[in-house]
Gaussian input, Z-matrix of N, CA and C with variables (Angstrom, degrees):
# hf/3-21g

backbone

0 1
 N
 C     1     B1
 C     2     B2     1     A1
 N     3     B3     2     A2     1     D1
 C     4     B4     3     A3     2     D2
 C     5     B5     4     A4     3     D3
 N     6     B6     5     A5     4     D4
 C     7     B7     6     A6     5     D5
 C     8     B8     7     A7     6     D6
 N     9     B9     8     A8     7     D7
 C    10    B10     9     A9     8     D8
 C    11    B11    10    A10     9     D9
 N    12    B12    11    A11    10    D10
 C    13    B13    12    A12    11    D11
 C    14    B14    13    A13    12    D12
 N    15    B15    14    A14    13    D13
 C    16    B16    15    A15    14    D14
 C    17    B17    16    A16    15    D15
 N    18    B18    17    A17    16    D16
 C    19    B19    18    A18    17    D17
 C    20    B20    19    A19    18    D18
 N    21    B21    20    A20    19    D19
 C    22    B22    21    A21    20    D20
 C    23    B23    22    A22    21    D21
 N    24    B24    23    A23    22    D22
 C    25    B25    24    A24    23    D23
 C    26    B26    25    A25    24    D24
 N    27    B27    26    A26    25    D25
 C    28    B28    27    A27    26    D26
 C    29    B29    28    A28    27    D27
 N    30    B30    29    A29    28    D28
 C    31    B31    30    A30    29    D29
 C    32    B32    31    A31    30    D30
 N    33    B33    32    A32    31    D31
 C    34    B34    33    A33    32    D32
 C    35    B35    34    A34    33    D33
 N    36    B36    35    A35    34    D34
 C    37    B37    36    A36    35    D35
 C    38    B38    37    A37    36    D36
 N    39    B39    38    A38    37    D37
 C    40    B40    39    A39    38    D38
 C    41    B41    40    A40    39    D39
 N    42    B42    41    A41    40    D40
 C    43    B43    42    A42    41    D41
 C    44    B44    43    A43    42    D42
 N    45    B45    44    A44    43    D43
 C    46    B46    45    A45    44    D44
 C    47    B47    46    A46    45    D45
 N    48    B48    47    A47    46    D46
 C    49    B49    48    A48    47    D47
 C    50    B50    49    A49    48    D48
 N    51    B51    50    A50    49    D49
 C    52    B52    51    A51    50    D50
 C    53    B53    52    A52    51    D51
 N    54    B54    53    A53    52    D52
 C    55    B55    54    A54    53    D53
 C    56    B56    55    A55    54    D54
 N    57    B57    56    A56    55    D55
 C    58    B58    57    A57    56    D56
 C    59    B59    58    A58    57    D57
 N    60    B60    59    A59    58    D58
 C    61    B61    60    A60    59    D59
 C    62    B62    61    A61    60    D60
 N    63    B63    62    A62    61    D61
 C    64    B64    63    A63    62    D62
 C    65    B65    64    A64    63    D63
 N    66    B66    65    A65    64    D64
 C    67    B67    66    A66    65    D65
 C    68    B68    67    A67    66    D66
 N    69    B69    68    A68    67    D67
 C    70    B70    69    A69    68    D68
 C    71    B71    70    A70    69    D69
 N    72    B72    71    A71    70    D70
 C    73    B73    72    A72    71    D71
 C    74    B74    73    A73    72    D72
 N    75    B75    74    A74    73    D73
 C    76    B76    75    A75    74    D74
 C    77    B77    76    A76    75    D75
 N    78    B78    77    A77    76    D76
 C    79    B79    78    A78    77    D77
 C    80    B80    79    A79    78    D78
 N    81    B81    80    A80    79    D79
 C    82    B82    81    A81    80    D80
 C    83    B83    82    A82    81    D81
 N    84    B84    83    A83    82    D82
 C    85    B85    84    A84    83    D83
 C    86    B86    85    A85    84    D84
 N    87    B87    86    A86    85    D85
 C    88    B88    87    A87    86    D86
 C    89    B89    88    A88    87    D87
 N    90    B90    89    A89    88    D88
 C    91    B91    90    A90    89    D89
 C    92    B92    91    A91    90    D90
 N    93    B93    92    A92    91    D91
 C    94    B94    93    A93    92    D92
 C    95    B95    94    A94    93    D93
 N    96    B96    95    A95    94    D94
 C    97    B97    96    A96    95    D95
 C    98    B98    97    A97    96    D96
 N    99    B99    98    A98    97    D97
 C   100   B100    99    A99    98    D98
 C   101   B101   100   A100    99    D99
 N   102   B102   101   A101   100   D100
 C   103   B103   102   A102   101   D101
 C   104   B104   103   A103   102   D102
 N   105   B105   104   A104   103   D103
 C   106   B106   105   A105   104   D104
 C   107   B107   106   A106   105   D105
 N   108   B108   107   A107   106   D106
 C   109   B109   108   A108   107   D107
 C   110   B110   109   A109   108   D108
 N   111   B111   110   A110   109   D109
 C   112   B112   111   A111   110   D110
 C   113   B113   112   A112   111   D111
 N   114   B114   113   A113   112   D112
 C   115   B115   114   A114   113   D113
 C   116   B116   115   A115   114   D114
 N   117   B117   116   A116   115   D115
 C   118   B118   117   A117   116   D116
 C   119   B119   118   A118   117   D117
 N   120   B120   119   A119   118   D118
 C   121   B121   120   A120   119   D119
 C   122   B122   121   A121   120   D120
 N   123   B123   122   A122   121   D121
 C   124   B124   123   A123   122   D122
 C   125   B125   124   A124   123   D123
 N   126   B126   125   A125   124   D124
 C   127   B127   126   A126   125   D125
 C   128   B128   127   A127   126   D126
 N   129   B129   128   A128   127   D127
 C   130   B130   129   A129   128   D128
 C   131   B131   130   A130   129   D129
 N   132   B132   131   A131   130   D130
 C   133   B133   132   A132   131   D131
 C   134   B134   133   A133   132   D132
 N   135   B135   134   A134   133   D133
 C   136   B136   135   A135   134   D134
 C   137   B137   136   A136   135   D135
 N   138   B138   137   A137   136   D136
 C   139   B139   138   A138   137   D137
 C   140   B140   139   A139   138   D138
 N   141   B141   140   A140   139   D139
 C   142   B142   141   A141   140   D140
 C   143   B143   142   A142   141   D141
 N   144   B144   143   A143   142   D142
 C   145   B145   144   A144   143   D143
 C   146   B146   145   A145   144   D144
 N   147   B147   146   A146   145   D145
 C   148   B148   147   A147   146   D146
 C   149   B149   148   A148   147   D147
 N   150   B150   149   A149   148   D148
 C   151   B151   150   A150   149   D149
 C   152   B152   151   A151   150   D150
 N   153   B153   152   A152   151   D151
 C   154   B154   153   A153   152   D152
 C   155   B155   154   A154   153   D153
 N   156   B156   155   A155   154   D154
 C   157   B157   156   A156   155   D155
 C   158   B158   157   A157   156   D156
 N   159   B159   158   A158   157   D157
 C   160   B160   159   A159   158   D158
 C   161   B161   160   A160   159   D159
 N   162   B162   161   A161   160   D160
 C   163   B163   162   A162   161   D161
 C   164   B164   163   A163   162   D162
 N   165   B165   164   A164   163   D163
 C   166   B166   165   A165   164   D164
 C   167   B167   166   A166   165   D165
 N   168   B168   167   A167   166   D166
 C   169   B169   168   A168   167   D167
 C   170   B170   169   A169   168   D168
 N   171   B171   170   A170   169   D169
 C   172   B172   171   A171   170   D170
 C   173   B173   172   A172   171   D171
 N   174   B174   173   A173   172   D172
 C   175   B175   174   A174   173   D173
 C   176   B176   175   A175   174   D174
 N   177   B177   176   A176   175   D175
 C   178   B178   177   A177   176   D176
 C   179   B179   178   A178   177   D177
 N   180   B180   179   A179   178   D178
 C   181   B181   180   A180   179   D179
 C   182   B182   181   A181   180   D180
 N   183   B183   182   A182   181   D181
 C   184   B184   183   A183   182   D182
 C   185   B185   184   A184   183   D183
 N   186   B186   185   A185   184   D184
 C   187   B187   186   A186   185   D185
 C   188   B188   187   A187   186   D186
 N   189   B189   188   A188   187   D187
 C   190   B190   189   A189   188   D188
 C   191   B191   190   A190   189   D189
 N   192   B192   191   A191   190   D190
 C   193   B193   192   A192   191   D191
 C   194   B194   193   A193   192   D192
 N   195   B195   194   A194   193   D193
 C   196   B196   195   A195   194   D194
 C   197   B197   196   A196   195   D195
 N   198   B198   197   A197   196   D196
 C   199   B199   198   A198   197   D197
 C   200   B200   199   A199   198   D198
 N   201   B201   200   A200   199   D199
 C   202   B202   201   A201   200   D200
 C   203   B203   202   A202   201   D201
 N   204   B204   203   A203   202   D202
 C   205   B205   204   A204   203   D203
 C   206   B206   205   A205   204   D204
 N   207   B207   206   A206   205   D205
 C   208   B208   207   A207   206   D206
 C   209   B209   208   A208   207   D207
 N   210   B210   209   A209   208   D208
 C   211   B211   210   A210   209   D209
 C   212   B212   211   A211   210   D210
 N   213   B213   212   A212   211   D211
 C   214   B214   213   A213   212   D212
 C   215   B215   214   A214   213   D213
 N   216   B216   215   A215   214   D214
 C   217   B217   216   A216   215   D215
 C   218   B218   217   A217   216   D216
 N   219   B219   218   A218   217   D217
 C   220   B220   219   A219   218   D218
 C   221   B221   220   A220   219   D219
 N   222   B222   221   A221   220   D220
 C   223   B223   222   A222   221   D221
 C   224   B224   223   A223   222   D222
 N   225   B225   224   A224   223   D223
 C   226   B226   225   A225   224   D224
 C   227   B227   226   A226   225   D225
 N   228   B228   227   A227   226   D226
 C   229   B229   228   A228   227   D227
 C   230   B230   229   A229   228   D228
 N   231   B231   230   A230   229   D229
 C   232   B232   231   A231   230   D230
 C   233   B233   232   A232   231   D231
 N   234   B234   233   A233   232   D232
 C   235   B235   234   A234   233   D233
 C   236   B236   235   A235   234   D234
 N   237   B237   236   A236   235   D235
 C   238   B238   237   A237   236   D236
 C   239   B239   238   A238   237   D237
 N   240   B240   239   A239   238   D238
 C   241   B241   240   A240   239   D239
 C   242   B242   241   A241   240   D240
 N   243   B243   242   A242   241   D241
 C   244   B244   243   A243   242   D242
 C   245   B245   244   A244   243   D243
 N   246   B246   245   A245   244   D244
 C   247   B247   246   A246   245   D245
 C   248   B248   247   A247   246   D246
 N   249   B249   248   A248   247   D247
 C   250   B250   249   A249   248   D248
 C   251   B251   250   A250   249   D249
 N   252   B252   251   A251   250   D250
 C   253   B253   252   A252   251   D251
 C   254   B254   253   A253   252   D252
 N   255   B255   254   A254   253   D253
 C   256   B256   255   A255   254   D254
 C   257   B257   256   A256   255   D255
 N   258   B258   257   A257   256   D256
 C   259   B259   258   A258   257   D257
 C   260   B260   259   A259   258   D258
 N   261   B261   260   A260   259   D259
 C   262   B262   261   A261   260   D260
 C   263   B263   262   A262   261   D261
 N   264   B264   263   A263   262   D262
 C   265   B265   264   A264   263   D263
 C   266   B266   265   A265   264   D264
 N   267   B267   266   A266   265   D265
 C   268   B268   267   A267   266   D266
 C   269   B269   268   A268   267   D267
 N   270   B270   269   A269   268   D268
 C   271   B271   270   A270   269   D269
 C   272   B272   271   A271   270   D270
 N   273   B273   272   A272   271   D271
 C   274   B274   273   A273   272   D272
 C   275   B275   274   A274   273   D273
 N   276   B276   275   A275   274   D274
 C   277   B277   276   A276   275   D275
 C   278   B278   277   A277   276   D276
 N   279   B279   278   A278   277   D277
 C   280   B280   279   A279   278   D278
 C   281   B281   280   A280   279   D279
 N   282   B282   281   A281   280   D280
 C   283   B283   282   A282   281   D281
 C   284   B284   283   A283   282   D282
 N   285   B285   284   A284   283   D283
 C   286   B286   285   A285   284   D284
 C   287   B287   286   A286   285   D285
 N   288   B288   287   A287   286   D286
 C   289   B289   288   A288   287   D287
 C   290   B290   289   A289   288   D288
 N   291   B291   290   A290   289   D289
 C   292   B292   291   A291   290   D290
 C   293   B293   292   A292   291   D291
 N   294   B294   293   A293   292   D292
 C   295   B295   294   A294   293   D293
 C   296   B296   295   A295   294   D294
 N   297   B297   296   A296   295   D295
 C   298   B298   297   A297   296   D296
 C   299   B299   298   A298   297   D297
 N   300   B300   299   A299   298   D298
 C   301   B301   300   A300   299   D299
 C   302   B302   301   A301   300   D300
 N   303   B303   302   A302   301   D301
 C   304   B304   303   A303   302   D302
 C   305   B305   304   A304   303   D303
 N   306   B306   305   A305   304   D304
 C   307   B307   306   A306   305   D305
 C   308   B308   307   A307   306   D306
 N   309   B309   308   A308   307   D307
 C   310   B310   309   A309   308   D308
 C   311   B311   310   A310   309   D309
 N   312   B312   311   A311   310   D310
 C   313   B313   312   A312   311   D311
 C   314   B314   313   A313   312   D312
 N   315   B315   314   A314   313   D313
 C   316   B316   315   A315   314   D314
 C   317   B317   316   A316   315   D315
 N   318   B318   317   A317   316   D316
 C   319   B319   318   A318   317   D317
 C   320   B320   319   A319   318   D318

   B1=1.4469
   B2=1.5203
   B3=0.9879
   B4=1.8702
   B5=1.6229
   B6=1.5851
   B7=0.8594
   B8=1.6099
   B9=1.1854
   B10=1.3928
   B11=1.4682
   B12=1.5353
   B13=1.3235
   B14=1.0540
   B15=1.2784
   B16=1.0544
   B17=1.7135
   B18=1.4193
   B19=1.8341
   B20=1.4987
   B21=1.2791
   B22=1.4324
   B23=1.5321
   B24=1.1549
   B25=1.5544
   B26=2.0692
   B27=1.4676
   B28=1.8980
   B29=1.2009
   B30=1.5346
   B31=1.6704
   B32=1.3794
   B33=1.1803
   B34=1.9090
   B35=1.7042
   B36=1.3921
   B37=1.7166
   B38=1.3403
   B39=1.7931
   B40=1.3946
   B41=1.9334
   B42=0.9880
   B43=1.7523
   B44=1.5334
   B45=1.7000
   B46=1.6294
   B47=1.9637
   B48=1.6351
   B49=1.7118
   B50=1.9031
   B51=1.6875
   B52=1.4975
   B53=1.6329
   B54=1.8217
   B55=1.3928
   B56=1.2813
   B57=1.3827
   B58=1.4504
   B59=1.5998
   B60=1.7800
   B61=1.5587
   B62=1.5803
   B63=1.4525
   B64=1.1276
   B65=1.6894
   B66=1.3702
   B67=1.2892
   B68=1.8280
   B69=1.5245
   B70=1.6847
   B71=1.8647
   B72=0.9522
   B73=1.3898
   B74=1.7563
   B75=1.5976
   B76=1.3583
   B77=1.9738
   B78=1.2224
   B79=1.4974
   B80=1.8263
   B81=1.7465
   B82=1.7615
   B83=1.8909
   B84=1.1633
   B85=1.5100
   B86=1.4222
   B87=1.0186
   B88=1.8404
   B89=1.7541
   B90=1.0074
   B91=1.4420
   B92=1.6617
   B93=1.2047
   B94=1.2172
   B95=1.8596
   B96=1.6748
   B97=1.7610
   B98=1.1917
   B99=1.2116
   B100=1.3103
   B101=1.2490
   B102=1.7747
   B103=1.5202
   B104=1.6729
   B105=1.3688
   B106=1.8331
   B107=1.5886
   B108=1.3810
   B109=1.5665
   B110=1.7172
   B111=1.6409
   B112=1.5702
   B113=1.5809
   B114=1.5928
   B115=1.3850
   B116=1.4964
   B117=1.4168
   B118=1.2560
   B119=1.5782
   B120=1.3305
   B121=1.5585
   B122=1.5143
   B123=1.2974
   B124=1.5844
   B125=1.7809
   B126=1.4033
   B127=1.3602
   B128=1.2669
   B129=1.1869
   B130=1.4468
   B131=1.3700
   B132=1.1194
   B133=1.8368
   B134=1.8077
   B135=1.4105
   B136=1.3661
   B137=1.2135
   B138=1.0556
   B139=1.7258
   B140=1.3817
   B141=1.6733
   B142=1.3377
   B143=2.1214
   B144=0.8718
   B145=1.5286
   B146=1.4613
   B147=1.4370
   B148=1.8064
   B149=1.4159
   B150=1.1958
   B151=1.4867
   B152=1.3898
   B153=1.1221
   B154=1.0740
   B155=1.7958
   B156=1.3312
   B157=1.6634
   B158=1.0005
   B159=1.6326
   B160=1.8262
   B161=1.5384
   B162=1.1643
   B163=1.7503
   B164=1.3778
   B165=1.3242
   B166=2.1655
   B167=1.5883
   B168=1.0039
   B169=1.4089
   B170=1.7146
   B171=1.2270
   B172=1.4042
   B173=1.7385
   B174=1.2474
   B175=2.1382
   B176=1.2434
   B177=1.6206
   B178=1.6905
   B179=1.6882
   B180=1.4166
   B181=2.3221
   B182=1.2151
   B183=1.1492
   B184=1.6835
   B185=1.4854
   B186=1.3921
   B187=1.4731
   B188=1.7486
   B189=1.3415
   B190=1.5549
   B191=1.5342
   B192=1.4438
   B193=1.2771
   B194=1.4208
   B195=1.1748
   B196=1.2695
   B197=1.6117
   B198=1.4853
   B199=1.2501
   B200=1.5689
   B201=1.4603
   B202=1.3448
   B203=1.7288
   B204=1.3979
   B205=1.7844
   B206=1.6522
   B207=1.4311
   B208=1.4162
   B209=1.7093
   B210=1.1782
   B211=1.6061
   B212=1.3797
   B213=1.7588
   B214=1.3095
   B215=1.4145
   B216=1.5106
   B217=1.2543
   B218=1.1581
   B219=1.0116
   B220=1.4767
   B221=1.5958
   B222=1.1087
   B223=1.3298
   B224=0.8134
   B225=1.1402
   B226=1.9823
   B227=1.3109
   B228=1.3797
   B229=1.8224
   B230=1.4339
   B231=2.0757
   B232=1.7374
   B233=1.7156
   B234=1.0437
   B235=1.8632
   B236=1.3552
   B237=1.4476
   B238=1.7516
   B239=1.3904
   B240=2.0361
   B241=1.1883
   B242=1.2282
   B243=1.2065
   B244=1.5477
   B245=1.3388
   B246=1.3314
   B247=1.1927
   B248=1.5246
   B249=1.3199
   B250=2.1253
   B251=1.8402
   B252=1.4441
   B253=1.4158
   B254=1.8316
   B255=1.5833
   B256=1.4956
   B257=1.8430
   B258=0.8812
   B259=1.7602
   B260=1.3206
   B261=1.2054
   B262=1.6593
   B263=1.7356
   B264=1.5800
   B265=1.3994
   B266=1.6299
   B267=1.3298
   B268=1.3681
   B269=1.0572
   B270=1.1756
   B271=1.5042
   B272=1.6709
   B273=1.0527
   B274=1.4988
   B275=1.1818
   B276=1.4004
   B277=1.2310
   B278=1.6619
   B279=1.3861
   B280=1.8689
   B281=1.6743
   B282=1.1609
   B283=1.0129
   B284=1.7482
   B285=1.3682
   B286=1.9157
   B287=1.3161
   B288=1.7735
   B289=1.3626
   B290=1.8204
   B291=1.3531
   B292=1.5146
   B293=1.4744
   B294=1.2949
   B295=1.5929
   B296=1.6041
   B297=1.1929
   B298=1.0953
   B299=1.9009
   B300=1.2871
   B301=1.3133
   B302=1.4961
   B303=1.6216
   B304=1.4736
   B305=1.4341
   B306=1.4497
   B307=1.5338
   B308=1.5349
   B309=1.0394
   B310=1.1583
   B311=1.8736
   B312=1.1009
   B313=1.7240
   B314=1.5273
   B315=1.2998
   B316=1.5911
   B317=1.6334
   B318=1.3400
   B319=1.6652
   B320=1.8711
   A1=110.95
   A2=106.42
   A3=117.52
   A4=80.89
   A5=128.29
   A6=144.45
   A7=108.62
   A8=117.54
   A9=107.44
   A10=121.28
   A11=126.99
   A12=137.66
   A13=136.61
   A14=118.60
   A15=141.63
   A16=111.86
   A17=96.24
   A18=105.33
   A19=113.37
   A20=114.40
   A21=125.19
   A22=110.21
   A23=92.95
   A24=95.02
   A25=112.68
   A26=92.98
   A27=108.21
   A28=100.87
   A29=114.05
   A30=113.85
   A31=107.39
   A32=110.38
   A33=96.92
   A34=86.74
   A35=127.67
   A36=114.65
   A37=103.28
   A38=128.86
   A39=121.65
   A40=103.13
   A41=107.00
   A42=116.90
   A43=93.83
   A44=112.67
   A45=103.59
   A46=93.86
   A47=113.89
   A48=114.82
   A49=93.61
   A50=95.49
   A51=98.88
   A52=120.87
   A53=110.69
   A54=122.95
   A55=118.43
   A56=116.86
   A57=113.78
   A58=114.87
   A59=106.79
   A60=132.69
   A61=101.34
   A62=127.46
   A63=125.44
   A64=130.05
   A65=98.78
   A66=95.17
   A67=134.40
   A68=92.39
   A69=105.02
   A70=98.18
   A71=113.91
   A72=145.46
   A73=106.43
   A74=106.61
   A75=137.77
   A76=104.90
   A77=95.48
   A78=124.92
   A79=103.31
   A80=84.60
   A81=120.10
   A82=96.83
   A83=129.49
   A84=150.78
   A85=99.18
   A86=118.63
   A87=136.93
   A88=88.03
   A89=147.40
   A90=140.61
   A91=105.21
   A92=128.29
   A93=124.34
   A94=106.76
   A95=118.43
   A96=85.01
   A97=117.06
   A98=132.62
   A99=139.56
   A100=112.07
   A101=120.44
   A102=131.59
   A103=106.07
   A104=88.20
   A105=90.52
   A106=119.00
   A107=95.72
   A108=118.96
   A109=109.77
   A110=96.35
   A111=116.54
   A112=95.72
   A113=125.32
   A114=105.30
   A115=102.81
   A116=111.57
   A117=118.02
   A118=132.06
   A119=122.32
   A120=115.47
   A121=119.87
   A122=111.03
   A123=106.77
   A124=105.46
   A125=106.60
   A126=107.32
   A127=132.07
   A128=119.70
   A129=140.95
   A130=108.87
   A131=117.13
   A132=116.48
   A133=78.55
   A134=146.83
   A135=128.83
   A136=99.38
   A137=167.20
   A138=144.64
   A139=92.34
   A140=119.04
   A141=91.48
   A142=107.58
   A143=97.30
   A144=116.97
   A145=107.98
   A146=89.68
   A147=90.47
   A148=117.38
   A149=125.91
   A150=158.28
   A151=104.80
   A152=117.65
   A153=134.71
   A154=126.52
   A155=112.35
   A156=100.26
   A157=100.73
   A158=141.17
   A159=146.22
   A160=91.21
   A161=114.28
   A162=125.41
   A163=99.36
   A164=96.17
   A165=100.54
   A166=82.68
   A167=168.79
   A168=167.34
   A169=118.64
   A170=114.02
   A171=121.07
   A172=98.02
   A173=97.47
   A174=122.89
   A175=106.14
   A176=97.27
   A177=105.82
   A178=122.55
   A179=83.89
   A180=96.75
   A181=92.58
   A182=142.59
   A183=142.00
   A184=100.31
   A185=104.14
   A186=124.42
   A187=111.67
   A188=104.03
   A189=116.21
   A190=83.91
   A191=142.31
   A192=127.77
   A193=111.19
   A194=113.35
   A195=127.71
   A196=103.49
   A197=111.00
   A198=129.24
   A199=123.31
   A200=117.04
   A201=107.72
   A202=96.56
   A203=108.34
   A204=96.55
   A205=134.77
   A206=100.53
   A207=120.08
   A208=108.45
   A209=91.45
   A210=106.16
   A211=113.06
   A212=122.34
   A213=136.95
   A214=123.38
   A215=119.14
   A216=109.99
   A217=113.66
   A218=123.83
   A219=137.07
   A220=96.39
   A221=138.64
   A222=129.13
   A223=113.29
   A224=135.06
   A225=126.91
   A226=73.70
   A227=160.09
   A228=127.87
   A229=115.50
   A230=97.70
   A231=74.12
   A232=123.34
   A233=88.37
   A234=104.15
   A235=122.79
   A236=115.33
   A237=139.80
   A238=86.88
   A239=130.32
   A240=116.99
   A241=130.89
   A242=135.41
   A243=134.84
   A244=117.96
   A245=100.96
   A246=115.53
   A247=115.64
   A248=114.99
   A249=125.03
   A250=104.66
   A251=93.83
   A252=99.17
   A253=109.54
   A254=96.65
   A255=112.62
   A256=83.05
   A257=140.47
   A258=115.02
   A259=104.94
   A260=122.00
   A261=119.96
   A262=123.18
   A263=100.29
   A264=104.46
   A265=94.72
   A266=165.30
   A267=115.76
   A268=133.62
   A269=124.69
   A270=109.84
   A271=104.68
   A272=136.74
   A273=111.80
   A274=126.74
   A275=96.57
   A276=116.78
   A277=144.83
   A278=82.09
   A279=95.38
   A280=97.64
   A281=144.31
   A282=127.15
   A283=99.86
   A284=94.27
   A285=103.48
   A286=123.60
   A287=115.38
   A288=136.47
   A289=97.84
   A290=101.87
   A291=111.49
   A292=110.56
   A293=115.68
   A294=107.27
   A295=120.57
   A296=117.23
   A297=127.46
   A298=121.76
   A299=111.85
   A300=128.27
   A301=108.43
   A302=108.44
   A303=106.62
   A304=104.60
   A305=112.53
   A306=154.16
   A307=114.36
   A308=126.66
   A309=145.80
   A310=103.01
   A311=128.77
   A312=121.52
   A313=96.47
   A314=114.03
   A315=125.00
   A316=119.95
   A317=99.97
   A318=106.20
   A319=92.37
   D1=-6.32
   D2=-152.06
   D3=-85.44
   D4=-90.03
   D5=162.72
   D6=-15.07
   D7=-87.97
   D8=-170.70
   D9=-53.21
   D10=4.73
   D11=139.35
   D12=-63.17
   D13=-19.47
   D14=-158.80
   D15=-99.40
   D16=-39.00
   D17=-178.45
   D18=-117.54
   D19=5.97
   D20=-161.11
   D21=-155.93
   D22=137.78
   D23=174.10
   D24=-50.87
   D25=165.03
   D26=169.03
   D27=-41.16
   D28=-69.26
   D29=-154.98
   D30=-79.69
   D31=-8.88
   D32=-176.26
   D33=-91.23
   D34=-56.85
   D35=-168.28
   D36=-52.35
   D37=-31.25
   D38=-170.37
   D39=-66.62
   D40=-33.53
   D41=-166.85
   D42=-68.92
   D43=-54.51
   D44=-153.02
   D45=-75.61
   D46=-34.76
   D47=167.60
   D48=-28.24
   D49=-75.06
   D50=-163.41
   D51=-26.10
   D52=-59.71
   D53=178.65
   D54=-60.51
   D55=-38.22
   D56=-159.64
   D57=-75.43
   D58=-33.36
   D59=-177.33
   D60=-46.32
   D61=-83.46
   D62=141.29
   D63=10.02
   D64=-74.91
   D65=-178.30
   D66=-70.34
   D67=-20.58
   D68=-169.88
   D69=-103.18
   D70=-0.63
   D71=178.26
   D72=-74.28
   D73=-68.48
   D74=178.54
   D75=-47.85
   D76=-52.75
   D77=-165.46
   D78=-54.68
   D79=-57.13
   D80=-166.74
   D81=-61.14
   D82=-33.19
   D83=-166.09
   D84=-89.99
   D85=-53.33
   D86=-161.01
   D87=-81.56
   D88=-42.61
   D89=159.57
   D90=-68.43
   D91=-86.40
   D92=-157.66
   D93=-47.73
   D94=-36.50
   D95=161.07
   D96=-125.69
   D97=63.97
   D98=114.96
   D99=-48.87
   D100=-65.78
   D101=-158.30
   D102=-81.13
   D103=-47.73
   D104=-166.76
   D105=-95.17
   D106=-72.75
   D107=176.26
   D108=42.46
   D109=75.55
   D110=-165.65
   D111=-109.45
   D112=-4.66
   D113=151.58
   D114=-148.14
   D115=-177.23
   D116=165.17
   D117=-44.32
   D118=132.74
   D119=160.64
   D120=-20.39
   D121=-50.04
   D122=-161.62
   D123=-81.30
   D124=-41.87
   D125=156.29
   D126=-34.70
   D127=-65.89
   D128=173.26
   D129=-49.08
   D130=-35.60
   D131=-159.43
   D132=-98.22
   D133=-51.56
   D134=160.00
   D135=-39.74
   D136=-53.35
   D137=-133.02
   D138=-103.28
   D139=-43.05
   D140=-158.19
   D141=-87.73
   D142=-6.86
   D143=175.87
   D144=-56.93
   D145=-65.77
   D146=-170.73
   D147=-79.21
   D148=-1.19
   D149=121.60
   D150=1.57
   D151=-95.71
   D152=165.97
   D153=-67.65
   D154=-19.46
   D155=159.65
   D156=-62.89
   D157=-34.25
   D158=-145.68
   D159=-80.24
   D160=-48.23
   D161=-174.38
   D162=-54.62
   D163=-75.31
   D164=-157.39
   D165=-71.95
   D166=62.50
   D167=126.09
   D168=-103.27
   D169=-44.13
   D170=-164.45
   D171=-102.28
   D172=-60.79
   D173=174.96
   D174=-46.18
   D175=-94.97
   D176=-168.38
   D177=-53.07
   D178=-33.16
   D179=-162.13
   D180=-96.84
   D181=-45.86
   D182=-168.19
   D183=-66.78
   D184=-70.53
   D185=-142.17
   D186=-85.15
   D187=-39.17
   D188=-155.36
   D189=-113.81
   D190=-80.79
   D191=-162.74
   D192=-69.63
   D193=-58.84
   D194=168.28
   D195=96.68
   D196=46.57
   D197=164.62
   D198=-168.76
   D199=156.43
   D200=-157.57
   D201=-93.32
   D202=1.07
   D203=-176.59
   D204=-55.60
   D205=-1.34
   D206=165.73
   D207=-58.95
   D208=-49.45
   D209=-175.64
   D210=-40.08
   D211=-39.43
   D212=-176.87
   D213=-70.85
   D214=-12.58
   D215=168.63
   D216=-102.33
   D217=151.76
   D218=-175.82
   D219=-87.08
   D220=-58.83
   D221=176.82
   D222=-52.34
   D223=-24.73
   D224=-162.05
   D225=-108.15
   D226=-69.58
   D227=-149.50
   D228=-119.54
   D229=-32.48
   D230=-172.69
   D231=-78.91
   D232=-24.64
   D233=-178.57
   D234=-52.61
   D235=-30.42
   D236=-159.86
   D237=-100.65
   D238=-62.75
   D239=166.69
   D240=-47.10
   D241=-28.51
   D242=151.18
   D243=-41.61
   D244=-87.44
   D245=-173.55
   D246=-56.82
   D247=-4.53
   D248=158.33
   D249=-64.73
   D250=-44.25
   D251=-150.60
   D252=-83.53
   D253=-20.69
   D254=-171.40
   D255=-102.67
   D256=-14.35
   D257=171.67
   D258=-109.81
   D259=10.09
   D260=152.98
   D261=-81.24
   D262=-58.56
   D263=179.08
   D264=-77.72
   D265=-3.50
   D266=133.64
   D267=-102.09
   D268=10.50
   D269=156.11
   D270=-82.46
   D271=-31.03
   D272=131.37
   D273=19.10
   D274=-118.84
   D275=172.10
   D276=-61.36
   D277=-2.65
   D278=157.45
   D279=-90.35
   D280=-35.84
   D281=-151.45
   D282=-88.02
   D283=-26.40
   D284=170.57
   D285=-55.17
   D286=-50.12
   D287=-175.98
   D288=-62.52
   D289=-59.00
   D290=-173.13
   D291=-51.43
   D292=-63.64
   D293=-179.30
   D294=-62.13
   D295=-11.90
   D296=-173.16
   D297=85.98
   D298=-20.82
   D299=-175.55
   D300=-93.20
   D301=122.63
   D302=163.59
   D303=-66.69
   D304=166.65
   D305=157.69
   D306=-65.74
   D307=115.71
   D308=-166.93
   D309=-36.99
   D310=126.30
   D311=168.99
   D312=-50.52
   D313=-71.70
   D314=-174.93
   D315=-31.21
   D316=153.64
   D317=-172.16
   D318=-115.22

């Protein structure tokens, strides 16, 4: 976000934040179960979600802005947290169906 502030307006770095979260997200899922896949999709997309609320919460909003008004746009957190949590659990779960092997119940 830092960067795309930097050369671009708010709403265009908030849009490409929006797309890109998703995508490096997808990527981040598409490695971890291929190799590992030590819990479920839906698990996973909780871990890696709140993952990152823990970041832009403690990091970005605590530490670096030093206010929670980030929190108020829906483009800048809730939209990107969705769309983290919905391109984890399915690429997930394509990668489950595809290999043929469930994901461990266990955490």
């Amino acid at each position: 976000m830092g960067i795309g502030m930097a050369v671009t307006s708010v709403q265009n770095a908030l849009i490409l934040h929006a797309i890109a979260a998703p995508i490096i997200f997808a990527a981040i899922s598409w490695f971890y179960f291929s190799k590992f896949a030590y819990t479920t999709p839906g698990r996973t997309a909780i871990v890696f979600t709140s993952f990152v609320i823990l970041v832009d919460f403690f990091v970005v909003a605590i530490l670096v802005q030093r206010s929670l008004d980030m929190f108020a746009s829906p483009l800048g957190t809730w939209i990107p947290f969705a769309l983290i949590f919905t391109a984890t659990y399915l690429t997930g779960t394509y990668v489950e169906k595809r290999s043929g092997v469930p994901a461990s119940s266990g955490v």
